[in-house]
N, C-alpha and C positions, 0 to 999 in steps of 0.2 A: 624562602622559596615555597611556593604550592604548585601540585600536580593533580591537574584535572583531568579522569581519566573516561571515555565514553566513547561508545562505536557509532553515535549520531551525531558527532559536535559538528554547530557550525561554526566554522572559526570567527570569521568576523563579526557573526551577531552577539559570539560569547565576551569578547572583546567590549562591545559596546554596553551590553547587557549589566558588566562587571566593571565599565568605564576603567580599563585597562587601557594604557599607551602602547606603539608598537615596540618602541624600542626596550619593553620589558616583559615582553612576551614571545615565545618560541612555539614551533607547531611540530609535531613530529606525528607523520600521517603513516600510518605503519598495513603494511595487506592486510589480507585475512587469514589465518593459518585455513582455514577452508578449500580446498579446489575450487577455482571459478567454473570450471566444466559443472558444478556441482549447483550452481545458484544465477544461473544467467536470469537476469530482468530484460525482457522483450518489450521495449518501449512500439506498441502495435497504433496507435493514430489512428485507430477503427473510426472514431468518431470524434467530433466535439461537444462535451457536454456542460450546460449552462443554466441559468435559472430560469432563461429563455424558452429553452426547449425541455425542462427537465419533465413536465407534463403532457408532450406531445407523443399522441401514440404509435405515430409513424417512426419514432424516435428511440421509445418503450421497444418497440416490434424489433428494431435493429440491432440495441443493445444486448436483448435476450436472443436472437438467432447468433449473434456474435461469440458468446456465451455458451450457447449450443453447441457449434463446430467445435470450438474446444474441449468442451466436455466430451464429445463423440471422438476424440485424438486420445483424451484421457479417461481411461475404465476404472484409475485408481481413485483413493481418496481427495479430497483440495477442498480446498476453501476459496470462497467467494467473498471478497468484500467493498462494501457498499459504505455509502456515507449517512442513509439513514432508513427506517423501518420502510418508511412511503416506496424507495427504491429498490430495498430489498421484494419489498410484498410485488410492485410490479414487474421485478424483472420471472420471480414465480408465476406469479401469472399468466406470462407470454410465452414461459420454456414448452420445450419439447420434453424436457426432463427431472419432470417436479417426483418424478418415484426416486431419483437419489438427492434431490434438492433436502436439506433439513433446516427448513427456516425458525431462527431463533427467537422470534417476536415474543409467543407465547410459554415459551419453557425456561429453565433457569438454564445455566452456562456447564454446569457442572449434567445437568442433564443432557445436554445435548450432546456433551462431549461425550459421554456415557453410549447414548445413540450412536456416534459418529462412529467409536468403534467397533459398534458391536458386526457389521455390515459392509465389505468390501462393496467399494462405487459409488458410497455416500459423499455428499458435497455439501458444509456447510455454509447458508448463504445469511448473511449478517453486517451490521455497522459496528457493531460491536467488539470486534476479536482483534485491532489493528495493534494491539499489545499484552501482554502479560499471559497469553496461550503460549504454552507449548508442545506442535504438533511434531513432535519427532517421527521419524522414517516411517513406518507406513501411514501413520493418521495424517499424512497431506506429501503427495507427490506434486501436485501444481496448487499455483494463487492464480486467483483474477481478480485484481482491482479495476472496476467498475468505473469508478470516478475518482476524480484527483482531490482527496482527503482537505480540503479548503475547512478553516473551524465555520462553524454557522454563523452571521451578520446578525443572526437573531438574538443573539448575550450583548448585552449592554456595552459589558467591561471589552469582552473581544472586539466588538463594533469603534468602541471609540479607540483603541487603539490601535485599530487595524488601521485607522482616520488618521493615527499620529504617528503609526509608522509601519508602512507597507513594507518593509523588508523585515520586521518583526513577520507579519502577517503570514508571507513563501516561506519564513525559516521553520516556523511552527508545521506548517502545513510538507513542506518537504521533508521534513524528522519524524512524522507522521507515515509518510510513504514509503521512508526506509522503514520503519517499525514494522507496518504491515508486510514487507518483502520479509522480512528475516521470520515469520512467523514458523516456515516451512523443515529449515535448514540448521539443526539443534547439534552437530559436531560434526568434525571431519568427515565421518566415511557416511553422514547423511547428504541427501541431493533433492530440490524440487526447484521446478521453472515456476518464475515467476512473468502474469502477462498483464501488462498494462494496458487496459484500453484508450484511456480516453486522453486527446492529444495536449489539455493542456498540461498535464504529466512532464512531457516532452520539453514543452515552452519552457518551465517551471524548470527541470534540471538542468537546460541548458544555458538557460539567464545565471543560474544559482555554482554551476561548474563554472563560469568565466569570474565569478565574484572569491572562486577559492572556497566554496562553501559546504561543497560536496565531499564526503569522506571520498577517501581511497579505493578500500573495499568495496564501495559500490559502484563507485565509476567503473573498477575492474568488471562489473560484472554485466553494464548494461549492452545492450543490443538496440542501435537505433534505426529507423525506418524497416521493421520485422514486419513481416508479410504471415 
């Protein structure tokens, strides 16, 4: 017997991954000991964003006023995250609110976080933080994910087997968008919202929930068509 234990698994890509049969395999999909009052994900469809448009500044302008309202809801600490420097540096560019913006292009990690606390209203905005942070209770009352964490086409090795299997491709990228969600929310009596912008987020969980592949804990927590 083996027991593999993780609060991101997808089941059926682990299955394939590990070329496991069903009938030798069980799933036992357990909540969160968390309060979900405490970690709601707001799947928001503000937008769609693409490679299409990821340049356009009408586009740029919408994502950062989107960005804005929220941060104007929220006076506490949060994190912003972005898919890469180019999106971070423009969504700064466009804000209303780059005096609590702390963009991490040019400093190290451990500095910024240094920053982060020193300053009630700070907001750090980065591609970088989708794992291995942890902002407990006051260093991040909200997240906003920007864009839906898709790996870059521009690696070789992801490219060609993004090519040989697109459901490798959503299961990477969706374990990624849970990662970034939990950044916020580090034991029971901690709480921060998380807001998803951008709709193919939405697509992506709700393709990936009919395949059985979404944990528990997160499904408990999402909010869909959030205004």
């Amino acid at each position: 017997y083996r027991i593999f234990m993780s609060a991101t698994i997808d089941y059926p890509m682990l299955k394939r991954e590990l070329g496991l049969n069903d009938e030798d395999t069980i799933l036992i999909d357990l909540p969160s000991p968390f309060p979900v009052q405490n970690r709601k994900v707001f799947l928001m469809n503000a937008y769609t964003l693409n490679k299409e448009n990821m340049h356009n500044e009408k586009m740029l302008i919408q994502i950062a006023s989107t960005i804005d309202r929220i941060m104007e809801k929220h006076k506490e600490r949060g994190l912003i995250l972005t898919t890469s420097y180019e999106l971070a540096s423009n969504i700064f560019r466009y804000s209303n609110n780059k005096h609590r913006l702390l963009l991490t292009k040019d400093i190290s990690a451990k500095e910024v976080l240094e920053k982060h606390a020193e300053t009630n209203g700070n907001v750090i905005l980065t591609p970088s933080m989708w794992e291995g942070v942890d902002l407990r209770d006051e260093l991040c009352r909200f997240i906003i994910i920007a864009k839906t964490p898709y790996p870059s086409l521009g690696d070789k090795r992801i490219k060609i087997k993004a090519e040989r299997d697109k459901e490798w491709y959503k299961s990477v990228t969706l374990m990624r968008l849970i990662q970034g969600a939990g950044r916020g929310v580090r034991h029971e009596r901690d709480y921060c919202i998380t807001y998803v912008l951008d709709s193919n987020a939405t697509w992506l969980i709700t393709a990936k929930t009919k395949q059985n592949a979404v944990p528990r804990w997160f499904r408990d927590a999402l909010v869909y068509n959030a205004v």
